[in-house]
N, C-alpha and C positions, 0 to 999 in steps of 0.2 A: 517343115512338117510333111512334104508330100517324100521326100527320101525316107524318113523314119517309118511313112506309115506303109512305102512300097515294100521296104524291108521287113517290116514287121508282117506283110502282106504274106511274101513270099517264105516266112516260116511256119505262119500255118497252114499254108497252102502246100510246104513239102513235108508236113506232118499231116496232113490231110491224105495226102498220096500215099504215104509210105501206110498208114492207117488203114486204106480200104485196100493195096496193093499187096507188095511182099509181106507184110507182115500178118495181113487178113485179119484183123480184128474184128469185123462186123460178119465173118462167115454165118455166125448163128439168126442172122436177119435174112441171108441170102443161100439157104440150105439147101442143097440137092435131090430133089426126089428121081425116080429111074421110071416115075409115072409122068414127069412132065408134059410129053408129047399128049398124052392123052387127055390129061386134068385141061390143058390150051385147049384141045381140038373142041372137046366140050364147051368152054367158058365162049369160045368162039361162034360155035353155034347157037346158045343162049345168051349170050351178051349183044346188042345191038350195036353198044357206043361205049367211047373210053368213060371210066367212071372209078370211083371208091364205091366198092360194097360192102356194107357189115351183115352178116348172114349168123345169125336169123334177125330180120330186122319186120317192122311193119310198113304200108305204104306210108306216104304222109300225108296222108286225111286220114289215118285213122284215129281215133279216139282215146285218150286215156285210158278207158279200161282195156280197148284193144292191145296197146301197148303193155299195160299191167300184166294181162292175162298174159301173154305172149313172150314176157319178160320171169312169171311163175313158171310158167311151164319148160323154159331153158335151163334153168336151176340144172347143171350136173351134165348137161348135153353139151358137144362140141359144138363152136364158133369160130367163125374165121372173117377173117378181114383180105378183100380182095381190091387189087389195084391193076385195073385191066385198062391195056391199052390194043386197040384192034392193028395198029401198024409199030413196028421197033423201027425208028430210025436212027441214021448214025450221027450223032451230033455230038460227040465227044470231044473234037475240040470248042467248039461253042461253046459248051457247059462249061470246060477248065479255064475257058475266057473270063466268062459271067463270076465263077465261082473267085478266079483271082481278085474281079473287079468288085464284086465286093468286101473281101476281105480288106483289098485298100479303102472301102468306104469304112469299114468298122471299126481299124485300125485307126483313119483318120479322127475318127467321130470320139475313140479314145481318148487320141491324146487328147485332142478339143478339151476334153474332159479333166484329163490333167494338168492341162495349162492354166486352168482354172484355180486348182492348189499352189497356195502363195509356197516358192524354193521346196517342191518336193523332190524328198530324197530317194537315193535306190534302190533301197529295202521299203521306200514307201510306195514305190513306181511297182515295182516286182509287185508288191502284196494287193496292190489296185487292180493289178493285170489279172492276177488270180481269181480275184474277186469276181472282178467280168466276163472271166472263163465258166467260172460256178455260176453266174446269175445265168448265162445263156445255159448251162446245162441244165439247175434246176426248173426254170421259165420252160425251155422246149420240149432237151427230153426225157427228164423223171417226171413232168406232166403228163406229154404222152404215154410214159410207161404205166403209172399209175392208174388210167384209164384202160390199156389195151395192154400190157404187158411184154414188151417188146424183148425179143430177146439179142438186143447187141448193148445192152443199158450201161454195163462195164466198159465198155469200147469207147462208145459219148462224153464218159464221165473222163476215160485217158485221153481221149482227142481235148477235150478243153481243158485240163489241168493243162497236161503238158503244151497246147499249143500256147496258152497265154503263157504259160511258164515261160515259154521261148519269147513270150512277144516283149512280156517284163523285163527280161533280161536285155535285152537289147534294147529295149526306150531309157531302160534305167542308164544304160551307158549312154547311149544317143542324144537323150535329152540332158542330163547332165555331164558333159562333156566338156564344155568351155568354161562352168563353173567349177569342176576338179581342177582344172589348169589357175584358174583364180586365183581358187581358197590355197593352193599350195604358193604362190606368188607372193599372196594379198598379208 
C-alpha cells in the first residue's frame, strides 16, 4: 500500500504543479493589479495582524439587526475578501513537503478504502477514484465558490478530475496486478 499510494501521491502532486505552474490554471485567483504596491502599503498601515477579512463585514458583538441592516444596505455595492499577512516568507519547499506528505495520506486513506470492496475491478477502481476527486471538489471548492465566488472554480474542478483520474488509473493497474496474472493462469 505504501508504493501504490507514494505513486498515486506523486501524480497528483505533478498535476498539481503543472496546474498552478506552466500551465497557470488558477491565474484568475491570482490576478495582477499595477496598484499593488499601493493597495499593500495601505493594508499595511491599517492592518495590525495576519488575518482574513470580509469587507464590509460587522464587529462581532454586533447584533442581528446590526448585521441585517449592514447586510441591506450592501445589496449592489463592492466586496472583497482580504487575506493579509504582515511578513512573506520563503517556505516553498516546506509547503511542496507538507503538500506531497499529504497527498500520500489521502491516497493511502483511499485505497484503505478500496480494500474494503470485496475483488474490485479497474473500471471499478478508476470510477471510485473519480468519485473522490468530485467529493473533494464538490465538499471544498464549489462550497467555497458558492458562498464567495471564487474565480479559479474551473481550475479545482480540472485539478481533481484529472488528478484522481490519474490516481485511478494507476491503483487500477497497481492494485490489480497479481490478479490479471491469475485470472489469465487460473
Amino acid at each position: 500500500m505504501l508504493t501504490g499510494s507514494i505513486a498515486g501521491a506523486a501524480l497528483i502532486f505533478l498535476w498539481q504543479f503543472a496546474s498552478w505552474t506552466f500551465l497557470d490554471l488558477h491565474r484568475p485567483q491570482q490576478q495582477y493589479t499595477p496598484h499593488q504596491d499601493t493597495i499593500l502599503s495601505f493594508l499595511n498601515e491599517h492592518l495590525n495582524a495576519d488575518g482574513g477579512f470580509f469587507l464590509p463585514t460587522v464587529p462581532q458583538s454586533a447584533s442581528m439587526e446590526e448585521m441585517q441592516q449592514l447586510s441591506e444596505q450592501s445589496i449592489g455595492k463592492p466586496w472583497a475578501q482580504v487575506f493579509y499577512h504582515k511578513t512573506m516568507k520563503d517556505n516553498m519547499t516546506r509547503n511542496m513537503l507538507r503538500n506531497f506528505l499529504i497527498n500520500i495520506v489521502v491516497v493511502l486513506l483511499f485505497m484503505w478504502i478500496l480494500k474494503c470492496i470485496p475483488d474490485p475491478t479497474f473500471t471499478g477502481i478508476l470510477l471510485s477514484s473519480l468519485a473522490a476527486g468530485l467529493i473533494v471538489f464538490f465538499n471544498a471548492h464549489y462550497v467555497e465558490h458558492i458562498w464567495y465566488q471564487t474565480f479559479d472554480l474551473n481550475a479545482h474542478l480540472l485539478d481533481s478530475v484529472i488528478s484522481w483520474s490519474l490516481v485511478g488509473l494507476w491503483l487500477g493497474w497497481w492494485m490489480r496486478r497479481g490478479k490479471q496474472t491469475a485470472a489469465a493462469n487460473g
